[in-house]
N, C-alpha and C positions, 0 to 999 in steps of 0.2 A: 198504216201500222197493223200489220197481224193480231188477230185477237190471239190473248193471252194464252185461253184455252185450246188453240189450235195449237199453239208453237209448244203446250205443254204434253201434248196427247203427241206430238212429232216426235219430239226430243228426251221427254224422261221416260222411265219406263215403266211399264203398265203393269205398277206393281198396287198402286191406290185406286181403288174406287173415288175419287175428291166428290162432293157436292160440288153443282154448277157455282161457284161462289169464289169470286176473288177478293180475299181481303188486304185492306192496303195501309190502314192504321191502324191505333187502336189507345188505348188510355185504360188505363185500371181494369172492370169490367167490361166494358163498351170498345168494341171495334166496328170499324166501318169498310165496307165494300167500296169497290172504283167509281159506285154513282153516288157513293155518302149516304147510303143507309145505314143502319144504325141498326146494330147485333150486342143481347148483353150474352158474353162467353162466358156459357155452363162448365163449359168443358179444358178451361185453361190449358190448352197445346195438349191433351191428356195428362194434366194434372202438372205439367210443367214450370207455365211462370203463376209460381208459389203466390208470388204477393202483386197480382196483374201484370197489364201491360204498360211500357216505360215508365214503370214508377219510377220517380226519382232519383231516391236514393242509393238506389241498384245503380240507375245511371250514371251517378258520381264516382260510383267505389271502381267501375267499369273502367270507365273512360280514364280516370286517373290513372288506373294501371295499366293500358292501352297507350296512354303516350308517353309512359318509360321505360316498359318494357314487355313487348305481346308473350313472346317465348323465348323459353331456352331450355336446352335438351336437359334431361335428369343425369349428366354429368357434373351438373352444378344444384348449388343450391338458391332456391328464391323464397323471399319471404312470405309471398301469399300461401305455397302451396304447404310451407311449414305451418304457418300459425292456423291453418286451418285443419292439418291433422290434428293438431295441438285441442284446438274448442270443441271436434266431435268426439275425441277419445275424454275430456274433460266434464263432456255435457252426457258420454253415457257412461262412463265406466269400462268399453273396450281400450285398448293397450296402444294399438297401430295401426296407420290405415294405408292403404294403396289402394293410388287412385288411376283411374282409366277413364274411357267417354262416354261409357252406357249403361247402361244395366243387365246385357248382357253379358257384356264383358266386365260388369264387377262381380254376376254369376260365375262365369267361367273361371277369374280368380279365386271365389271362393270353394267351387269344385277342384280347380288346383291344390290347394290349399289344404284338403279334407285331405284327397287324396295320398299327398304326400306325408300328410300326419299321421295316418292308417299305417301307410309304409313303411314308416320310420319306430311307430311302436306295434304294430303287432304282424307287420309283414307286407310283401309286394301283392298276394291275392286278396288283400282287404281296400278292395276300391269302388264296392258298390255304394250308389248314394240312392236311399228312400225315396222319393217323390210321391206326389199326390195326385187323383185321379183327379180333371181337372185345373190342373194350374194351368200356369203358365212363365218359363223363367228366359224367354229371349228366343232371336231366331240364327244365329250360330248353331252348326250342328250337335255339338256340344245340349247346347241351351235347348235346343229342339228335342233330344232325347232326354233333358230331364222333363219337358213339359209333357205334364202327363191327359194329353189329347189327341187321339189318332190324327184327327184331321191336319194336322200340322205335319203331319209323318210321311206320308204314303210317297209322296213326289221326289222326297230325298234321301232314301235308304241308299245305302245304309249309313246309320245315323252309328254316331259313337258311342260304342257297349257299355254296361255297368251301370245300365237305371232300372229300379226295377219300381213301380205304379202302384200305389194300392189304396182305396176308398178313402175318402178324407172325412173325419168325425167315428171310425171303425178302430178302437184302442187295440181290440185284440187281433186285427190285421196287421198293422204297425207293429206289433210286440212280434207275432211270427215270422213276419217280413224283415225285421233288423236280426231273428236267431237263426233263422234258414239261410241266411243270405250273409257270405263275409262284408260286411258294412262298413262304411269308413263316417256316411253320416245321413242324416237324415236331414231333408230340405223341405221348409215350407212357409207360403204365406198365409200371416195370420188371418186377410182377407184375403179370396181369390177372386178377383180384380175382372181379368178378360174372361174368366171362367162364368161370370155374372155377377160378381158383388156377393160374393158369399161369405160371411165370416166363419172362421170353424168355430167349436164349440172353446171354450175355455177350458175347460176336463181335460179336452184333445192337446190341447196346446199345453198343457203342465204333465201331461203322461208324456209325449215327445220327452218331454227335459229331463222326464223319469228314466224311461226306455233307455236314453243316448244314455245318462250317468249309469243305468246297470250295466251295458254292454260296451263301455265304453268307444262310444262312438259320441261326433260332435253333433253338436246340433246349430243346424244355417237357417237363417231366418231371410226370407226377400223379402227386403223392403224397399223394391224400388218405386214402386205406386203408392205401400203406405206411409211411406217413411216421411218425414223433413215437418210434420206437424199436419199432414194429413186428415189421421184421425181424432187429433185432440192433443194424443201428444205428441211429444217429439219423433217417436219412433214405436209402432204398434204394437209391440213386446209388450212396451213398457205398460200397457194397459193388461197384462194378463200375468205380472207374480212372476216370469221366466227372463231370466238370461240366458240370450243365446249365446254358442260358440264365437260364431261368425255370423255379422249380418251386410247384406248390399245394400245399395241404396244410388238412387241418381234421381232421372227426373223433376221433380223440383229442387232439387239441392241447389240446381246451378240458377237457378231462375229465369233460365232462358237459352243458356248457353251448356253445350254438350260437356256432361261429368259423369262421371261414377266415382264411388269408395265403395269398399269394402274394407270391414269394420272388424278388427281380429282381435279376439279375447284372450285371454292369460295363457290358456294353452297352446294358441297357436300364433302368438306373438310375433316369436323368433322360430317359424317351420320354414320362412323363405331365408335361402343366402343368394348370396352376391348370385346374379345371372340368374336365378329359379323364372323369374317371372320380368316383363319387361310394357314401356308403351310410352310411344315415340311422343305424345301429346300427353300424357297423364300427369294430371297437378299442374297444365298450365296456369302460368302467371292471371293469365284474364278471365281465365274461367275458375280460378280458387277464388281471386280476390271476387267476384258475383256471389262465387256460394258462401265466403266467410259474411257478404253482407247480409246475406238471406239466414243462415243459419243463428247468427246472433238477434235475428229479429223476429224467430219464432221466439216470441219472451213469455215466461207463464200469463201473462194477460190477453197477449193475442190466440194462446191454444182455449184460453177459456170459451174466449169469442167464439171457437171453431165452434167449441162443443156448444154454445147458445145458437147458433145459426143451424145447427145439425137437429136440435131441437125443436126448433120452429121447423124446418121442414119436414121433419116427421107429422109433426103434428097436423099441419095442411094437406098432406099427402098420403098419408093412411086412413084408409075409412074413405076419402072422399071417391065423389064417382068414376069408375072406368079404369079406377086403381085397385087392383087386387091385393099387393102386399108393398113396403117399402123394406128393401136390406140393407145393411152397409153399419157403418162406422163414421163419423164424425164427417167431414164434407166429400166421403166418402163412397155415395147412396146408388142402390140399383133400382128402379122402379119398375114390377110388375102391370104393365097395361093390359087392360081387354081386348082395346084396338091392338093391330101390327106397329109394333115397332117403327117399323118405316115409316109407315102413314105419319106417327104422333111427332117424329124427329123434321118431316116435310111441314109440317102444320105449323111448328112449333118455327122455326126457322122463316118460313113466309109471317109467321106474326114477330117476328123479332128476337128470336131465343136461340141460341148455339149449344142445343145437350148431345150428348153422344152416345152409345150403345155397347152393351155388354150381352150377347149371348141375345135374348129375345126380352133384353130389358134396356129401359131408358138410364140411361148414367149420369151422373152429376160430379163430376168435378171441379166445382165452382175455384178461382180464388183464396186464397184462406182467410183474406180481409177485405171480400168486397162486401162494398155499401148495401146496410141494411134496406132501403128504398129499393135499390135495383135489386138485388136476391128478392124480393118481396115482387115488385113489378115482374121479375120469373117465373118464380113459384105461382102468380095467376096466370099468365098464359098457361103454361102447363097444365094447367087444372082445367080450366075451358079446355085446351085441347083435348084433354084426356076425357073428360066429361061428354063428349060430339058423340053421336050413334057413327056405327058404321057405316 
């Protein structure tokens, strides 16, 4: 039989750098490689299965709704993908949601979205949307021209007009940038995630809400990394005092299985009609009924949890050796190492740890409920790791 990695490096395309590493199970925290060793996952798919691997309960809500019915096009209606607009618009306060498979593409709906709101009250030349230096919101070309990082750019110009880039934590860049600029809205995440694990300030992120209400423009919040209980809470707005216009979100939503929403607020409720917007898969039956199981089980007890586990590793993790600063948000965390990056993610990996990488920092997107023992058995390798001379 072909090793794995041969028939992988043939046939998909060499679009991922993977680590030598094939994994073949996994439970909660803990996954295991083809010879049964034993990895606790830092990095949950990038932040995807919300509450580990095959947890159970996930697997029932699944499977149940896998053998009655997998899909059926959005000329009908099914009940997963109802009652689960029904509990995110219930659980924040947005109005309606449309759903799709990614978080690119719940970006791109809500750049639709802005767009045609702009259009509809103050004209067709109001379609420019804000971005931040630094982010990151998808790689559709679309998604590529708001992400505001050259390096993403250069290879596929040209990219689609009407974003225009400016400093993130800079109020009075943002304030000139939405009056110089016909605007329809301003887009950002309140962590910047692939950018390093950077939070904006708080100021920043309620001057946004200020700015949009003067100039009336919306304001879109990405929350497809922070979103689904992340950082503590449900949704990383909800930690800063603003409601957004419209916010995205996927990733953990679906627990494993490909979703996106996008989250539309009073204003722009009712800005789609019949044909604006479309997706052949959006709201399936088997990937609502996963994210209704997951989203009703972020419960205020378990976001507590977040924020006590985000605690403790702060705590072990700042100050100690070979670590210069820790960033982030609730199980959220970027880690400044002495050593390269690379070195501490090899190190950390041959002793048994799966963390991932943000920029020239170590990443942590642990599980949102995994066992105190094993986040504890992590956070010490890490720390020896990070602790080793050059």
């Amino acid at each position: 039989m072909n090793n794995i990695f041969e028939i992988d490096n043939t046939f998909v395309a060499s679009t991922y750098k993977r680590f030598p590493l094939n994994i073949v199970k996994g439970k909660g925290s803990l996954v295991y490689d083809e010879n049964g060793k034993e990895y606790i996952d830092m990095g949950s798919g990038i932040g995807v299965t919300a509450l580990g691997i095959a947890d159970e309960e996930w697997i029932a809500a699944v499977t149940k709704q896998l053998t009655s019915l997998q899909h059926m096009s959005n000329l009908y209606y099914t009940d997963p993908c109802a009652l689960l607009a029904q509990t995110l618009c219930e659980k924040t306060g947005f109005k309606k949601v449309f759903f799709s498979n990614s978080g690119a593409e719940a970006n791109e709906c809500a750049i639709k979205v802005a767009r045609k709101y702009a259009q509809n009250t103050k004209g067709k030349d109001y379609y420019t949307i804000i971005t931040l230096k630094n982010s990151f919101h998808g790689r559709t070309l679309t998604t590529l021209a708001a992400t505001g990082q050259d390096v993403f750019h250069s290879q596929f110009t040209p990219l689609t007009e009407g974003f225009v880039h400016v400093d993130a934590n800079d109020i009075a860049a943002l304030e000139k940038a939405v009056k110089v600029n016909k605007t329809a809205a301003v887009m950002i995440e309140c962590i910047q995630g692939e950018g390093g694990v950077l939070p904006l300030d708080a100021d920043y992120i309620k001057a946004a809400r200020r700015i949009c209400d003067e100039n009336d423009c919306l304001l879109i919040v990405d929350e497809v990394q922070t979103g689904n209980g992340r950082t503590g809470e449900l949704y990383a707005y909800m930690n800063f005092c603003v409601l957004p216009d419209i916010i995205s979100t996927a990733k953990g939503l679906g627990g494993g299985l490909p979703i996106g929403a996008t989250l539309l607020g009073e204003k722009v409720k009712d800005v789609f009609t019949y044909s604006d917007h479309g997706s052949t898969f959006g709201g399936n039956p088997v990937c609502a009924a996963g994210a209704l199981n997951i989203i009703n089980r972020l419960t205020p007890e378990l976001l507590k949890q977040v924020k006590e586990k985000s605690e403790y590793i702060f705590n072990e993790l700042n100050g100690a050796k070979g670590i210069e600063n820790v960033s982030g948000m609730g199980l959220m965390l970027g880690i400044k190492t002495t050593r390269p990056v690379a070195d501490v993610i090899k190190e950390c990996m041959e002793n048994g740890v799966l963390p991932l990488s943000a920029k020239d920092k170590l990443r942590l997107l642990p599980a949102l409920n995994i066992d105190d023992e094993v986040l504890k058995k992590a956070i010490d390798v890490i720390k020896t790791v990070c602790a080793k001379e050059n």
